[in-house]
C-alpha positions as CSV (number, residue, x, y, z in Angstrom):
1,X,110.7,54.5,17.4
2,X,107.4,53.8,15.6
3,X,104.5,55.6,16.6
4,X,101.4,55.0,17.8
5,X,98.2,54.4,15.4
6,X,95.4,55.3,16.5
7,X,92.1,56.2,15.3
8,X,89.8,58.5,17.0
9,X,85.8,57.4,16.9
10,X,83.3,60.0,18.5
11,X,80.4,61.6,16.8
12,X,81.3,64.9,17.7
13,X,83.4,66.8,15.2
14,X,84.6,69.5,17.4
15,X,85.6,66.7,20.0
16,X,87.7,64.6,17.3
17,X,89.4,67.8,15.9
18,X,90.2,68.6,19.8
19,X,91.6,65.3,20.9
20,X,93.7,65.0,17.2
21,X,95.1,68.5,18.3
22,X,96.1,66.9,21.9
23,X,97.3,63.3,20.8
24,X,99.2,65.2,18.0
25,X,101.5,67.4,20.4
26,X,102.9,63.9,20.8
27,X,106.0,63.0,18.7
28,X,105.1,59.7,19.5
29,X,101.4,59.2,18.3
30,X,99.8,59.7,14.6
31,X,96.3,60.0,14.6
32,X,95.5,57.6,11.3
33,X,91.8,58.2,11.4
34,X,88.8,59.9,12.5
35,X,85.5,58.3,12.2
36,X,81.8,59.9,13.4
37,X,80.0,56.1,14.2
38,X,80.4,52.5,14.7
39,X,80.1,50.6,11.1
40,X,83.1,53.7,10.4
41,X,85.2,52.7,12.8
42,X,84.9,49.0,12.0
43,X,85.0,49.3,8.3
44,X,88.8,51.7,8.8
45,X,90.1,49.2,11.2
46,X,90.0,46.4,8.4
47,X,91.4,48.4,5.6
48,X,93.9,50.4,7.9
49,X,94.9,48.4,10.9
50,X,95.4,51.2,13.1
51,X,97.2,50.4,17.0
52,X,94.6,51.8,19.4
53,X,91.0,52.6,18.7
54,X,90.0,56.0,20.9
55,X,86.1,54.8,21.1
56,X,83.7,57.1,22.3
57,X,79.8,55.0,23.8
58,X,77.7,56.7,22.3
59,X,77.6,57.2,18.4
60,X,75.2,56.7,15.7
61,X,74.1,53.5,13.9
62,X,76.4,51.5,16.3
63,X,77.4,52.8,19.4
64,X,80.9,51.3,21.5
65,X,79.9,48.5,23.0
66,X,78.6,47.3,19.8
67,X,81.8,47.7,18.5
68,X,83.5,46.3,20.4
69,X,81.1,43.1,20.4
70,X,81.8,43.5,16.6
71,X,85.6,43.1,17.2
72,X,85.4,40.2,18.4
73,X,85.0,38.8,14.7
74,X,88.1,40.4,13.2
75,X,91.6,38.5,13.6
76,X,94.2,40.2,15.3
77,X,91.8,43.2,16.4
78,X,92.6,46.5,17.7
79,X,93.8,47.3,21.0
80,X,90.7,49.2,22.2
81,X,90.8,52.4,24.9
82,X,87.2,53.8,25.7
83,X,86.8,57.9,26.3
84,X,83.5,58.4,27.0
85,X,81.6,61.0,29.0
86,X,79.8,57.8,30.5
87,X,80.8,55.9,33.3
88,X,77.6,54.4,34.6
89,X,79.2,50.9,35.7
90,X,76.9,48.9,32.9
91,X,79.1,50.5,29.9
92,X,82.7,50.0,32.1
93,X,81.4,46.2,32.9
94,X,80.3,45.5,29.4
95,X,83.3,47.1,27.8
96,X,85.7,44.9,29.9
97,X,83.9,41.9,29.3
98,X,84.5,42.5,25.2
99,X,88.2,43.4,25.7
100,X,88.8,47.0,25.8
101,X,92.2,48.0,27.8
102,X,91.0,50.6,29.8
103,X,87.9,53.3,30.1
104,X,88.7,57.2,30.5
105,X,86.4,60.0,30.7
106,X,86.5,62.7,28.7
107,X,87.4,65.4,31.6
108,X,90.5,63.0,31.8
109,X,93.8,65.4,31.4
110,X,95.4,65.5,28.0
111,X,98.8,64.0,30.0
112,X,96.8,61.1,31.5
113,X,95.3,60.3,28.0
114,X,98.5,59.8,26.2
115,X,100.4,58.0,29.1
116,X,97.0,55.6,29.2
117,X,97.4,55.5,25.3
118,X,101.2,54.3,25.7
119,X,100.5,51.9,28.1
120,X,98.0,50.3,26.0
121,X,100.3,50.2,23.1
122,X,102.3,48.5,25.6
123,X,99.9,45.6,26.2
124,X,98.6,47.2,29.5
125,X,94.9,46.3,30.6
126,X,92.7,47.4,33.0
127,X,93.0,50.9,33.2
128,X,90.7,53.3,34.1
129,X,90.6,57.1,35.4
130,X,90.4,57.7,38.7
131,X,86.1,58.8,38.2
132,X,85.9,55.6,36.7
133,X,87.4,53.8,39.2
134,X,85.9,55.1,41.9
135,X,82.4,54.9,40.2
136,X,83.2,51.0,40.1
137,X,83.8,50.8,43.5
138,X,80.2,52.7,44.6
């Protein structure tokens, strides 16, 4: 079975090192990448082509939405999952609108974040952790 590509972008170093460690327990997912702001993330996702883009909201230079309003640009782009410590419902909205799969939060268990990152490999949309969801809903 091939695995899962995916490229981790968050500004915080200890945060990337923590969620490679997770995503790596999988047999099934190969982190590719880890990138600290927006023109990173964008500039490895044209040379490497990674499956799923982890994208954090807030970064430096460009933060996720801008990303993902960059993405639109690039052919065949990136299945995108958001894990952000942000759920006010602008960022959820405005990431849905630009095409991102589904929005986690960052307390999100290490279980739930790989079975989310599966089903998006999968061509799943619209998912979202249960804080996130309910925040919609208020």
């Amino acid at each position: 079975m091939k695995k899962i590509r995916v490229l981790i972008a968050d500004d915080t170093p200890g945060v990337r090192t923590g969620i490679r460690r997770l995503l790596e327990r999988s047999s099934q997912i190969e982190v590719v990448g880890e990138v600290a702001d927006g023109y990173e993330a964008l500039e490895f996702i044209k040379n490497h082509h990674p499956d799923i883009l982890l994208l954090d909201m807030e970064m430096p230079n460009l933060n996720g939405l801008g990303v993902l309003q960059k993405l639109q640009d690039i052919p065949d782009p990136v299945r995108v999952l958001v894990l952000s410590a942000y759920i006010e419902k602008e960022f959820v909205h405005g990431v849905l609108d630009y095409g991102a799969a589904g929005y986690l939060t960052k307390d999100d268990t290490v279980l739930h974040l790989v079975d989310t990152i599966h089903r998006v490999a999968n061509g799943e949309t619209g998912l979202f952790s249960p804080k996130v969801r309910k925040r919609m809903h208020n």
